[in-house]
Biopython code that builds the backbone (N, CA, C, O; Angstrom):
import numpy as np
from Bio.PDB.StructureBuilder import StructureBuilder

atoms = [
    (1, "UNK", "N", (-69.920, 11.765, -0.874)),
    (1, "UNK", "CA", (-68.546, 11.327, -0.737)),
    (1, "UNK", "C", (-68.263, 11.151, 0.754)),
    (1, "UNK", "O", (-68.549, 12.109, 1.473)),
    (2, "UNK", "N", (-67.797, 10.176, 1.256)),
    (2, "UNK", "CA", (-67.677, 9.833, 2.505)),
    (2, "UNK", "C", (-65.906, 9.810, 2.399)),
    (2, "UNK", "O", (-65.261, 9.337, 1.463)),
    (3, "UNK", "N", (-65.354, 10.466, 3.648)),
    (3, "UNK", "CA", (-63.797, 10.604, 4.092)),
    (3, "UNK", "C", (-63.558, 9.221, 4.866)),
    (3, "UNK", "O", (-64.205, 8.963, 5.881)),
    (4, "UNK", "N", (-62.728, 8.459, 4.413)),
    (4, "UNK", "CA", (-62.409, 7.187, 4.748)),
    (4, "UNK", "C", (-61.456, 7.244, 6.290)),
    (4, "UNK", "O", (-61.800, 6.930, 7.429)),
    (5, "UNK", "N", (-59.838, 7.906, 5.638)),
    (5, "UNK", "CA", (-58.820, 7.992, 6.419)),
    (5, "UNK", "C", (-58.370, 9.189, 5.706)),
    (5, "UNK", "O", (-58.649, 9.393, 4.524)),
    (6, "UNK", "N", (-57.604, 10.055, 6.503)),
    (6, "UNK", "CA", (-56.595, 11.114, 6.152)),
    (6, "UNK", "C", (-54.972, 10.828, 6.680)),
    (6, "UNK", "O", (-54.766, 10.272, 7.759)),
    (7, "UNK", "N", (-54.145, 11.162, 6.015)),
    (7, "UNK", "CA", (-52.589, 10.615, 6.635)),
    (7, "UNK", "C", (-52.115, 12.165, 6.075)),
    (7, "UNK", "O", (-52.529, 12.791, 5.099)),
    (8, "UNK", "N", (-50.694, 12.659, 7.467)),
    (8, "UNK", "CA", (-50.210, 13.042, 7.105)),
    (8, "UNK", "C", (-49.003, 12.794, 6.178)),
    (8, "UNK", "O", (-48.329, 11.791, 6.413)),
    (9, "UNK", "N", (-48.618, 13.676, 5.046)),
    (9, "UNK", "CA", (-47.566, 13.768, 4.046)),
    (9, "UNK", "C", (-46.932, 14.277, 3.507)),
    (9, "UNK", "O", (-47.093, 15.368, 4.055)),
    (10, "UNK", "N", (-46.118, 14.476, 2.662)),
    (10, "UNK", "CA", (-45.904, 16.208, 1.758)),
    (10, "UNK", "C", (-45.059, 15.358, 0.451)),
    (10, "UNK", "O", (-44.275, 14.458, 0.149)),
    (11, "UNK", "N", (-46.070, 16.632, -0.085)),
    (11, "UNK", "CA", (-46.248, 16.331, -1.893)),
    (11, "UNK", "C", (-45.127, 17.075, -2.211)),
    (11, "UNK", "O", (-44.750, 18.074, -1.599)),
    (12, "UNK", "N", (-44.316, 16.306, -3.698)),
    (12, "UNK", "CA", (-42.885, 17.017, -3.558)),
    (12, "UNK", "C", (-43.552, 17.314, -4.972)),
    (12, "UNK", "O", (-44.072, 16.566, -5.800)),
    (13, "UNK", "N", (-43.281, 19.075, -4.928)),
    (13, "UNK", "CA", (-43.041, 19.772, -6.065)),
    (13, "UNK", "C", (-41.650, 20.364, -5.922)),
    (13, "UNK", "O", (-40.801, 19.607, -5.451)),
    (14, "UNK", "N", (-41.259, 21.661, -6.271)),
    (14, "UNK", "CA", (-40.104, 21.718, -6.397)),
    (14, "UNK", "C", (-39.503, 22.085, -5.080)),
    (14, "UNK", "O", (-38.353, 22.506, -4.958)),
    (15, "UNK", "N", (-40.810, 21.798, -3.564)),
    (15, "UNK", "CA", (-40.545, 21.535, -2.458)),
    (15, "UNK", "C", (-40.785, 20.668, -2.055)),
    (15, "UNK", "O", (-41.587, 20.099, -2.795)),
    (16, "UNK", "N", (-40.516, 20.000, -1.041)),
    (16, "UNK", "CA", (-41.833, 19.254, -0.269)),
    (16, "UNK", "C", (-42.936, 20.364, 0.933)),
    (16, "UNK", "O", (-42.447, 21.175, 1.720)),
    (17, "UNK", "N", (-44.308, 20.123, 0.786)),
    (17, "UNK", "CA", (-44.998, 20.597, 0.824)),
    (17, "UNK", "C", (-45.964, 19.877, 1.814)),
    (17, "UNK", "O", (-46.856, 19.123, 1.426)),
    (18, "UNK", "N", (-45.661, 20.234, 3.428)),
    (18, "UNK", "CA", (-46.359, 19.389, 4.151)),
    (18, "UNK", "C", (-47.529, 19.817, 4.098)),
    (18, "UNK", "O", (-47.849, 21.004, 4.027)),
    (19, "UNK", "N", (-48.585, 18.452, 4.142)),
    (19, "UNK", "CA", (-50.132, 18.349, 4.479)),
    (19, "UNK", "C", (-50.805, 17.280, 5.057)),
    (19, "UNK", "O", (-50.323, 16.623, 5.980)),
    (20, "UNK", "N", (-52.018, 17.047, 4.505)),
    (20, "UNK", "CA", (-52.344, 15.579, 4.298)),
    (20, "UNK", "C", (-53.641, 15.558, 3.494)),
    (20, "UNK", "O", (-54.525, 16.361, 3.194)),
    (21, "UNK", "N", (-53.269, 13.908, 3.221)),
    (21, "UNK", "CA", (-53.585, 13.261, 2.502)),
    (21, "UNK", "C", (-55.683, 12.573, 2.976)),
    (21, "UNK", "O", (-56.040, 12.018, 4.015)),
    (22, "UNK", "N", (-56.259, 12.813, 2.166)),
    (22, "UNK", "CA", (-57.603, 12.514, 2.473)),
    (22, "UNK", "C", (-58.061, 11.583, 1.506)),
    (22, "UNK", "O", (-58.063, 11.838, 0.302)),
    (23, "UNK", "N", (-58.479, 10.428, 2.034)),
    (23, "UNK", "CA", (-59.026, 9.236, 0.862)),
    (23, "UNK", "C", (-60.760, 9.092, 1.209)),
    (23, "UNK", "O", (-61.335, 8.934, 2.286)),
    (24, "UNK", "N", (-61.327, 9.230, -0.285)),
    (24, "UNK", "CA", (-62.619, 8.603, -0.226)),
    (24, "UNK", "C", (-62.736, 8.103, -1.089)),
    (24, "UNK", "O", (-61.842, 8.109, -1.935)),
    (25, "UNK", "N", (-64.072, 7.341, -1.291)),
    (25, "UNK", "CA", (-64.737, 6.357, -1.812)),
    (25, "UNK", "C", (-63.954, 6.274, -3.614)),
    (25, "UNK", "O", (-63.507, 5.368, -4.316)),
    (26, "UNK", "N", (-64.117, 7.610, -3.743)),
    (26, "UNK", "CA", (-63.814, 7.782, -5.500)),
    (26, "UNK", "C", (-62.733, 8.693, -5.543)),
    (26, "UNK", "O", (-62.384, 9.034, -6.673)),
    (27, "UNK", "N", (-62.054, 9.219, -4.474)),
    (27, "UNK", "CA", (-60.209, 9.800, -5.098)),
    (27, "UNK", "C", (-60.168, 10.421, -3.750)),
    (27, "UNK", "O", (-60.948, 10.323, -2.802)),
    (28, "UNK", "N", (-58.791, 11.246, -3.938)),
    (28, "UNK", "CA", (-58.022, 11.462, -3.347)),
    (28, "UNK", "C", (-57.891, 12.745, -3.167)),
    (28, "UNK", "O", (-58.422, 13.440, -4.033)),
    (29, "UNK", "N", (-57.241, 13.394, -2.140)),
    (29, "UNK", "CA", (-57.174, 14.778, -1.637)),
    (29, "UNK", "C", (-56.236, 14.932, -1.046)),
    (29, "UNK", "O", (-55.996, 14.223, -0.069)),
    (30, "UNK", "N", (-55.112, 16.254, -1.597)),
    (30, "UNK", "CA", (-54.386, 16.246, -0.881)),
    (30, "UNK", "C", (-54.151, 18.309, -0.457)),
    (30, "UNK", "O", (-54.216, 19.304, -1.179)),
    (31, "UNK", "N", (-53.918, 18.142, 0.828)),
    (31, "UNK", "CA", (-54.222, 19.687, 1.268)),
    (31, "UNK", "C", (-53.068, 20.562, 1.958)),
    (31, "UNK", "O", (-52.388, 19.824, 2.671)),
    (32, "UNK", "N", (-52.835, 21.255, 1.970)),
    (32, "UNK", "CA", (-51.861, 21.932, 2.835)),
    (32, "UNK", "C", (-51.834, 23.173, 3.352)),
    (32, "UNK", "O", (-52.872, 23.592, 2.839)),
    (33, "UNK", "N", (-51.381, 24.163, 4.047)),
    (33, "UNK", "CA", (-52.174, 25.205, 4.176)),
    (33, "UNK", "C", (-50.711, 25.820, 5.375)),
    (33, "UNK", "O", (-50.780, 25.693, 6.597)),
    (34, "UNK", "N", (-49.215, 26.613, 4.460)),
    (34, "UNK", "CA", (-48.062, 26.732, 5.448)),
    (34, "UNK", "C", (-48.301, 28.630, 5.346)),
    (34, "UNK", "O", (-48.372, 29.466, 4.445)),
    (35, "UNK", "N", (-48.342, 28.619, 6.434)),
    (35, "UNK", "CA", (-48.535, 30.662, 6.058)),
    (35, "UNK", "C", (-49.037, 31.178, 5.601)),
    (35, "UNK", "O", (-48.525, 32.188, 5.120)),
    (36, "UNK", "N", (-50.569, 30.875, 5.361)),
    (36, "UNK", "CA", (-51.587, 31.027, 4.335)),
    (36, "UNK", "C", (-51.149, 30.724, 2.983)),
    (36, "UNK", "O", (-51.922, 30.893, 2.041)),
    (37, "UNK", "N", (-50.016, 30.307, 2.822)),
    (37, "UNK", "CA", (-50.098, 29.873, 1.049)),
    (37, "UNK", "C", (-50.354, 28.312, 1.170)),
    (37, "UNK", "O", (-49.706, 27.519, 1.852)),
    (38, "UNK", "N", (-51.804, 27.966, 0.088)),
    (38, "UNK", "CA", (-52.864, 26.866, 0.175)),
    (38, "UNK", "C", (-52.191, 25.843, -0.946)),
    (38, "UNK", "O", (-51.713, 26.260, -2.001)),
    (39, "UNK", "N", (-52.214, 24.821, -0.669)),
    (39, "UNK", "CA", (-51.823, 23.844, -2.045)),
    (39, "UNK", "C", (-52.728, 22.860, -1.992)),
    (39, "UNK", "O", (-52.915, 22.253, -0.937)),
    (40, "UNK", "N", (-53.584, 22.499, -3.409)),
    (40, "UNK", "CA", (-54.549, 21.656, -2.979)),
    (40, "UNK", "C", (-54.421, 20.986, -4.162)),
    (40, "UNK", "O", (-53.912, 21.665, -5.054)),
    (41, "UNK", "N", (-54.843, 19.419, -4.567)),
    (41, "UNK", "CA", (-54.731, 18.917, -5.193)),
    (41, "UNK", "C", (-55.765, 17.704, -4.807)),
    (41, "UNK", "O", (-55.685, 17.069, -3.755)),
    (42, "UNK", "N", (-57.025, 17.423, -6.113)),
    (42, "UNK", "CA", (-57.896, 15.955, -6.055)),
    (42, "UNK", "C", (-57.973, 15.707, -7.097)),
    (42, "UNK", "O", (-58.227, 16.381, -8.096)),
    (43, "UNK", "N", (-57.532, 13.687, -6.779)),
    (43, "UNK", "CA", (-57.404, 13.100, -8.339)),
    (43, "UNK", "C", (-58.437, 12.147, -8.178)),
    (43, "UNK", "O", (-58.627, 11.541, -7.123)),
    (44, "UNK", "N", (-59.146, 11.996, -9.266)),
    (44, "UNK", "CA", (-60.241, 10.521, -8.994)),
    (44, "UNK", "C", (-59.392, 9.203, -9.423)),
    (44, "UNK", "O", (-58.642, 9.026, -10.383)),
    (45, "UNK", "N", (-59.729, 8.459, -8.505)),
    (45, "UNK", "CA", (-59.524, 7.126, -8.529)),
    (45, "UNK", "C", (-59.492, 6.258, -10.076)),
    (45, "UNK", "O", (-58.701, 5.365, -10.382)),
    (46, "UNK", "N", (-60.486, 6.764, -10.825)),
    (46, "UNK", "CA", (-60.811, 5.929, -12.190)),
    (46, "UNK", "C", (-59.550, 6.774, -13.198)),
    (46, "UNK", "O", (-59.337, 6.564, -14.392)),
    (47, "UNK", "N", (-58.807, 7.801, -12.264)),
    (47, "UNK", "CA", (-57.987, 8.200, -13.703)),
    (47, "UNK", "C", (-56.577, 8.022, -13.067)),
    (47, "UNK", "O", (-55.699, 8.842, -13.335)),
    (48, "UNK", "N", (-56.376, 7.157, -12.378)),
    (48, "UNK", "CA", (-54.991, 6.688, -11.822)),
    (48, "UNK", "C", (-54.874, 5.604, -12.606)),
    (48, "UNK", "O", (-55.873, 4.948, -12.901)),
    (49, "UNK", "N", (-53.134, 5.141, -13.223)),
    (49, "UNK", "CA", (-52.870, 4.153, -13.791)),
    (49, "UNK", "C", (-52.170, 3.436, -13.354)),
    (49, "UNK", "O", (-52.055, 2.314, -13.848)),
    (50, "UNK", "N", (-51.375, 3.867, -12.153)),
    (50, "UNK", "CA", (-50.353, 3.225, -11.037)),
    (50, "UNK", "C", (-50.367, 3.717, -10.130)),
    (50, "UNK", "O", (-50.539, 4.936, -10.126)),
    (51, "UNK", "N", (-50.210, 3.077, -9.054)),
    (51, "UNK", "CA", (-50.070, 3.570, -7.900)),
    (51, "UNK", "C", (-48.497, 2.748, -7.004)),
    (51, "UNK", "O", (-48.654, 1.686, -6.402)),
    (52, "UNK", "N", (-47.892, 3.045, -7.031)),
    (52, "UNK", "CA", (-46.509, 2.700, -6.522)),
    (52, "UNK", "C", (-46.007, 2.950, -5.174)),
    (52, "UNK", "O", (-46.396, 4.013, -4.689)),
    (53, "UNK", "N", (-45.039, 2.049, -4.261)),
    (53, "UNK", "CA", (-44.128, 2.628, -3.214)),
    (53, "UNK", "C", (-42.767, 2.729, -3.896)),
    (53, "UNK", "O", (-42.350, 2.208, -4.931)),
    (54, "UNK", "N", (-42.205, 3.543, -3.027)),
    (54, "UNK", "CA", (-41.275, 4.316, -3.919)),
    (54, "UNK", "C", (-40.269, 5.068, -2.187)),
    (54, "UNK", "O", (-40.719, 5.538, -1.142)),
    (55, "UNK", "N", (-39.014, 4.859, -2.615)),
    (55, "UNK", "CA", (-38.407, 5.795, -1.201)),
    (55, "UNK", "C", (-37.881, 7.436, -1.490)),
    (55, "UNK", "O", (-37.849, 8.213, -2.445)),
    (56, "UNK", "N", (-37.616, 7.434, -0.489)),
    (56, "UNK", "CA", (-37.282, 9.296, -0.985)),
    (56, "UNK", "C", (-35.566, 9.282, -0.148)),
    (56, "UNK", "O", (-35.170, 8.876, 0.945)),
    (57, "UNK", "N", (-34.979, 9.877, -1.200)),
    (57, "UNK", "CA", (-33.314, 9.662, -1.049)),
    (57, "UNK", "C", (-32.956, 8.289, -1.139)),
    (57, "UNK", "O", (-32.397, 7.806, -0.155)),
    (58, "UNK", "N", (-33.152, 7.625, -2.049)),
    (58, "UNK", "CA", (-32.813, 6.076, -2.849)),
    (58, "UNK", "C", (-32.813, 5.215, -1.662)),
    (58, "UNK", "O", (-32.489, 4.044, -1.859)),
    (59, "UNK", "N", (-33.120, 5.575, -0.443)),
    (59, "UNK", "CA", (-33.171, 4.826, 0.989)),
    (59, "UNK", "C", (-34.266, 4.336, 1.530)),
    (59, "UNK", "O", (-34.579, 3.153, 1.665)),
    (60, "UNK", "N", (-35.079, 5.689, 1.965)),
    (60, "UNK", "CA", (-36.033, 5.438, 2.530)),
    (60, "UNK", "C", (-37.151, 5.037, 2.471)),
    (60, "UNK", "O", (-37.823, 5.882, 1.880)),
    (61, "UNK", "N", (-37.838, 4.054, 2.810)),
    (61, "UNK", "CA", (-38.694, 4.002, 2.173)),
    (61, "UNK", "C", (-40.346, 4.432, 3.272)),
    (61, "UNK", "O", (-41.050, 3.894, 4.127)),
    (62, "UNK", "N", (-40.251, 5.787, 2.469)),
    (62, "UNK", "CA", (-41.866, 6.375, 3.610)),
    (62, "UNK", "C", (-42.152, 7.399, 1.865)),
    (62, "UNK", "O", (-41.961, 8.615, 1.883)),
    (63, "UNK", "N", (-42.557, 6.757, 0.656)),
    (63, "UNK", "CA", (-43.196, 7.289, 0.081)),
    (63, "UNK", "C", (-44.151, 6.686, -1.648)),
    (63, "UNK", "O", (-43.812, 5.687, -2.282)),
    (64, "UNK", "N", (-44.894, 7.286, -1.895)),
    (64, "UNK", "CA", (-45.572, 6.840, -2.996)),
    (64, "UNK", "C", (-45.632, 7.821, -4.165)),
    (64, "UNK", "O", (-45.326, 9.008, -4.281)),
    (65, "UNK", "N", (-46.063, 7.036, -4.871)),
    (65, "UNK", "CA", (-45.938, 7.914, -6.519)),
    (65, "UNK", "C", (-46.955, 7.339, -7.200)),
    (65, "UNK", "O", (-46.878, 6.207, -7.678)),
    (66, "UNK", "N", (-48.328, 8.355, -7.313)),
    (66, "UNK", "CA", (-49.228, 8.342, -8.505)),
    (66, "UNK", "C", (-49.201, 8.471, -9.713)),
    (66, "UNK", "O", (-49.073, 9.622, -10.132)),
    (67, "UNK", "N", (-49.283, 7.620, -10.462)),
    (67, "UNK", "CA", (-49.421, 8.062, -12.107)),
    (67, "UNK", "C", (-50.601, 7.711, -13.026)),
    (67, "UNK", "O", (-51.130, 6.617, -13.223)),
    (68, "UNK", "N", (-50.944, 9.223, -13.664)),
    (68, "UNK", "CA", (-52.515, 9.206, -13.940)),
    (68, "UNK", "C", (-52.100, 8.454, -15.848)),
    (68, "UNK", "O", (-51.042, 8.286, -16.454)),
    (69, "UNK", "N", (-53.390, 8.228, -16.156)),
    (69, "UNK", "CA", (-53.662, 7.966, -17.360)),
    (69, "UNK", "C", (-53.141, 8.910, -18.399)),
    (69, "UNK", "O", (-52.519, 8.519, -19.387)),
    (70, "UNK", "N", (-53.371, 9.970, -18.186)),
    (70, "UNK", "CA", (-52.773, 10.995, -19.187)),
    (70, "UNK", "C", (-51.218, 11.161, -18.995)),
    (70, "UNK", "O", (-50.664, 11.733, -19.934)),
    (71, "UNK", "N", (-50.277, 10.700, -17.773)),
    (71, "UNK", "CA", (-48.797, 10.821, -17.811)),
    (71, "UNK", "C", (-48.212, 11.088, -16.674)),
    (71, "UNK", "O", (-47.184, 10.658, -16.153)),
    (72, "UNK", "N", (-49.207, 12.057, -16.271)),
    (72, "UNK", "CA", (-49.002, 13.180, -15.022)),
    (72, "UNK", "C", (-48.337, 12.167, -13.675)),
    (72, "UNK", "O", (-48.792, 11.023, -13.685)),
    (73, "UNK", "N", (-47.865, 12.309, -13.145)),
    (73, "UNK", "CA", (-47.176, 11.677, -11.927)),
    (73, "UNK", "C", (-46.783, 12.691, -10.712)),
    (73, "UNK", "O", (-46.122, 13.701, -10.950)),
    (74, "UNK", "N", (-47.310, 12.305, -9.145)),
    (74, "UNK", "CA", (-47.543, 12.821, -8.130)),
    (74, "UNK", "C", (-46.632, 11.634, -7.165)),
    (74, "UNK", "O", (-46.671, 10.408, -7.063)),
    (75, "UNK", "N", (-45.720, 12.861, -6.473)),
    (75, "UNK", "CA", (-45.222, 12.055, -5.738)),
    (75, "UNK", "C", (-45.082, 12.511, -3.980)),
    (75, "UNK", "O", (-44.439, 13.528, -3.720)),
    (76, "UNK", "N", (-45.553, 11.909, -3.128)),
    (76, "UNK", "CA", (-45.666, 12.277, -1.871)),
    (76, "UNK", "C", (-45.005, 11.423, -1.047)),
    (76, "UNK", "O", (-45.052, 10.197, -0.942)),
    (77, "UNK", "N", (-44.483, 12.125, -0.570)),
    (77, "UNK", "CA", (-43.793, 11.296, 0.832)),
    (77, "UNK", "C", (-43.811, 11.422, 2.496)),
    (77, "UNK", "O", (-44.988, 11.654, 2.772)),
    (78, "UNK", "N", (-43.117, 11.378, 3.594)),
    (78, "UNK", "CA", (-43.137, 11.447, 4.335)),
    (78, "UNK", "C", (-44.079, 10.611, 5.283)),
    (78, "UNK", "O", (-44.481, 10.992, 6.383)),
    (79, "UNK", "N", (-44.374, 9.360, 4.648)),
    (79, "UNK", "CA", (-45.281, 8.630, 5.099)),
    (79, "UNK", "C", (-45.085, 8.230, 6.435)),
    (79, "UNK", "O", (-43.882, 7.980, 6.502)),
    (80, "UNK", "N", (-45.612, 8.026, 7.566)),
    (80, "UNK", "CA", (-45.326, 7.297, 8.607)),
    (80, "UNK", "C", (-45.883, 5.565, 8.741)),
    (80, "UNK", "O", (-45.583, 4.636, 9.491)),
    (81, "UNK", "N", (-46.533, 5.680, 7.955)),
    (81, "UNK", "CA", (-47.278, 3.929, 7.726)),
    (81, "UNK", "C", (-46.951, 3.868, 6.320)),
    (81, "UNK", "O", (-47.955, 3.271, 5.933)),
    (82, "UNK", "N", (-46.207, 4.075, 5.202)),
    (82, "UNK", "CA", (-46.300, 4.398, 3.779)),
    (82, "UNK", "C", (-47.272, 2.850, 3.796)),
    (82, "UNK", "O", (-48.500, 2.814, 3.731)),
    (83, "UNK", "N", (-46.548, 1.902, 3.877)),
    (83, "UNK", "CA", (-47.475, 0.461, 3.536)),
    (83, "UNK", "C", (-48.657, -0.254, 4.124)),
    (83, "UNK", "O", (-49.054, -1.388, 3.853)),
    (84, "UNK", "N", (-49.264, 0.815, 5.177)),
    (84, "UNK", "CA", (-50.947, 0.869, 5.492)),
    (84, "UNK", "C", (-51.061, 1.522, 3.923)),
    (84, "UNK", "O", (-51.380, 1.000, 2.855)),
    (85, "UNK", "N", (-50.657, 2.884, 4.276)),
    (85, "UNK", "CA", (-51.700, 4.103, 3.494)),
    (85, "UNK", "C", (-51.423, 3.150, 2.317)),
    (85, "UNK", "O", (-52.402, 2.477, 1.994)),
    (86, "UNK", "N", (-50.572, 2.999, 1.780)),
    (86, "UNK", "CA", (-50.331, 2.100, -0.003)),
    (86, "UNK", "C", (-51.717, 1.033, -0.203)),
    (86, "UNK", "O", (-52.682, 1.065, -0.967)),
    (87, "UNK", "N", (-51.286, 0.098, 0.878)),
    (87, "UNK", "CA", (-52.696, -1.109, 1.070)),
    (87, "UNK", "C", (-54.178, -0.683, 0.610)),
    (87, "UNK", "O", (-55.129, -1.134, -0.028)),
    (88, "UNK", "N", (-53.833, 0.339, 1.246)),
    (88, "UNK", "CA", (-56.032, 0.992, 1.135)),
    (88, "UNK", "C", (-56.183, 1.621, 0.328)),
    (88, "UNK", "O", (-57.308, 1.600, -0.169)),
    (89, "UNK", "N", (-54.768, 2.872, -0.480)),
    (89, "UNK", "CA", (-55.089, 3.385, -1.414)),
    (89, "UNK", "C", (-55.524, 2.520, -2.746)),
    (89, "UNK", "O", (-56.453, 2.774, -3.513)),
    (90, "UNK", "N", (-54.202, 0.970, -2.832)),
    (90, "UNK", "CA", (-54.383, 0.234, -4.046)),
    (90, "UNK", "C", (-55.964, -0.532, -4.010)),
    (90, "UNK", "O", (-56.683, -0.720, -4.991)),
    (91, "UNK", "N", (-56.298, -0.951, -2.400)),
    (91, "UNK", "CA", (-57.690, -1.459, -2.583)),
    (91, "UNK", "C", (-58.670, -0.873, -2.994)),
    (91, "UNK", "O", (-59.547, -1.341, -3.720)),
    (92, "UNK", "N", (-58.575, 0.496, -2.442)),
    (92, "UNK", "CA", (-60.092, 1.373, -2.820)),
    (92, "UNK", "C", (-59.883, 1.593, -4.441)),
    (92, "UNK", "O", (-60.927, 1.741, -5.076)),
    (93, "UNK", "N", (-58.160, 1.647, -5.465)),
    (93, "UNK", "CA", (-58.550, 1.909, -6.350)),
    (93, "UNK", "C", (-58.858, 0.598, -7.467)),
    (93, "UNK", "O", (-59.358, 0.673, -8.589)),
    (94, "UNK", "N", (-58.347, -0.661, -6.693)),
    (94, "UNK", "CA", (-58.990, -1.927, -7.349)),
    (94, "UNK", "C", (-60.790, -1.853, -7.295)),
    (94, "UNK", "O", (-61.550, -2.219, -8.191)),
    (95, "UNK", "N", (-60.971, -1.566, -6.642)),
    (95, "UNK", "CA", (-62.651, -1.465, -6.058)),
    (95, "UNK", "C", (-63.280, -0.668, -7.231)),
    (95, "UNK", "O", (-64.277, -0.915, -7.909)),
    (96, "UNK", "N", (-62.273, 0.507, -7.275)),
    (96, "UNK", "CA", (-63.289, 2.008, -8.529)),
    (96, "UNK", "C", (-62.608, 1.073, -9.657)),
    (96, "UNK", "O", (-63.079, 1.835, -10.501)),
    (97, "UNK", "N", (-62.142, 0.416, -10.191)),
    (97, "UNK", "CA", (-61.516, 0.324, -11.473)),
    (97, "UNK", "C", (-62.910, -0.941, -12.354)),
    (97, "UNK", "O", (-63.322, -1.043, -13.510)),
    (98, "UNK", "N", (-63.241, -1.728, -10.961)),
    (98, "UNK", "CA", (-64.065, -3.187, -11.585)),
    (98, "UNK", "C", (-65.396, -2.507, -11.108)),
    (98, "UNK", "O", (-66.325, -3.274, -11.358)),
    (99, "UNK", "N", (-65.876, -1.233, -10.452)),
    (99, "UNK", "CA", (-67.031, -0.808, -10.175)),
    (99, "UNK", "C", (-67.705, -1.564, -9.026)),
    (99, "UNK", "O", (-68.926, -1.681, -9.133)),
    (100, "UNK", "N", (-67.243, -1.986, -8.168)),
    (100, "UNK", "CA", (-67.957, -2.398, -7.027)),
    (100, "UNK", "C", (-67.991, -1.281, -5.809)),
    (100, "UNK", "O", (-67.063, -0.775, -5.178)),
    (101, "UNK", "N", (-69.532, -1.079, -5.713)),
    (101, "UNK", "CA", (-69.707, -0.335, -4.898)),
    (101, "UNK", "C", (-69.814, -0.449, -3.457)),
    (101, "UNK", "O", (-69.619, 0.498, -2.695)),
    (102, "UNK", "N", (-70.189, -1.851, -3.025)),
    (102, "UNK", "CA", (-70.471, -2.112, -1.858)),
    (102, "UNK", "C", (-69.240, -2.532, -0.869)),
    (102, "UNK", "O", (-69.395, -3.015, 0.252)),
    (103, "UNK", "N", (-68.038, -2.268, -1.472)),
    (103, "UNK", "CA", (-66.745, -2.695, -0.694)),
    (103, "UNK", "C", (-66.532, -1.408, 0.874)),
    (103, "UNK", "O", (-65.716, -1.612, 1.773)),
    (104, "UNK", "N", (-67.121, -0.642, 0.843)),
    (104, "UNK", "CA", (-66.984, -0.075, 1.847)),
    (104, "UNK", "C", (-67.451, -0.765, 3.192)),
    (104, "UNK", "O", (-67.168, -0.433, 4.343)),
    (105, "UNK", "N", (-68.225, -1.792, 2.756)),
    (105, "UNK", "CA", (-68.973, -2.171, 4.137)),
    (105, "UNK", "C", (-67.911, -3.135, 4.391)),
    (105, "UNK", "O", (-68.102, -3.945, 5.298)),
    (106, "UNK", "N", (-66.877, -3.175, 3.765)),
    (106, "UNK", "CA", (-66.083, -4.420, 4.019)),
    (106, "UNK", "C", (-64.713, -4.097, 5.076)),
    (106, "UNK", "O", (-63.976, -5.011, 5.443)),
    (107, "UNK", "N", (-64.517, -2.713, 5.477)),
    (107, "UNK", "CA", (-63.650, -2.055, 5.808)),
    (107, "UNK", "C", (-63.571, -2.750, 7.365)),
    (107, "UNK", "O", (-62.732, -2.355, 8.175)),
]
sb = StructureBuilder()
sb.init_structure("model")
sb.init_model(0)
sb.init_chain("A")
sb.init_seg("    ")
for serial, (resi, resn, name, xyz) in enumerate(atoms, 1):
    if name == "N":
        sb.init_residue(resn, " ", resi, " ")
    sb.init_atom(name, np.array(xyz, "f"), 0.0, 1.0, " ", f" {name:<3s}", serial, name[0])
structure = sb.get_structure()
């Protein structure tokens, strides 16, 4: 597994939860680590069914929202590029969905 890009973000559970965000080849990672309490979360790419921009406080727009095949939906924000990080996340997961492997050299 090769680490592409990492962005900072924070994943909103019933906080927001600063970390960041780590993309490779086949999913996603997201890490945090505030006062020793750890929050970690990796989803593979082939079990995402949307990937969305999305704002946080009906305004802003610095955030995204995953939604897996089974229902589950992840939503992170605090993006500082939200529409880089969006771009590469939706490409790398067009890439895992049709199985082409050699798109990395294309970066």
């Amino acid at each position: 597994m090769f680490l592409l890009l990492d962005y900072s973000c924070a994943w909103q559970k019933d906080i927001l939860i600063q970390g960041r965000m780590y993309l490779s080849e086949n999913c996603f990672c997201f890490y945090a680590n505030i006062l020793n309490w750890k929050s970690t979360l990796c989803l593979k790419f082939k079990d995402i069914a949307s990937i969305t921009r999305e704002k946080t406080a009906k305004v802003i727009s610095n955030a995204i929202e995953i939604k897996l095949k089974d229902g589950e939906k992840y939503f992170f924000a605090s993006f500082v590029t939200r529409d880089k990080t969006y771009a590469l996340m939706s490409r790398i997961w067009q890439y895992v969905l049709i199985d082409q492997v050699d798109f990395f050299f294309r970066f």
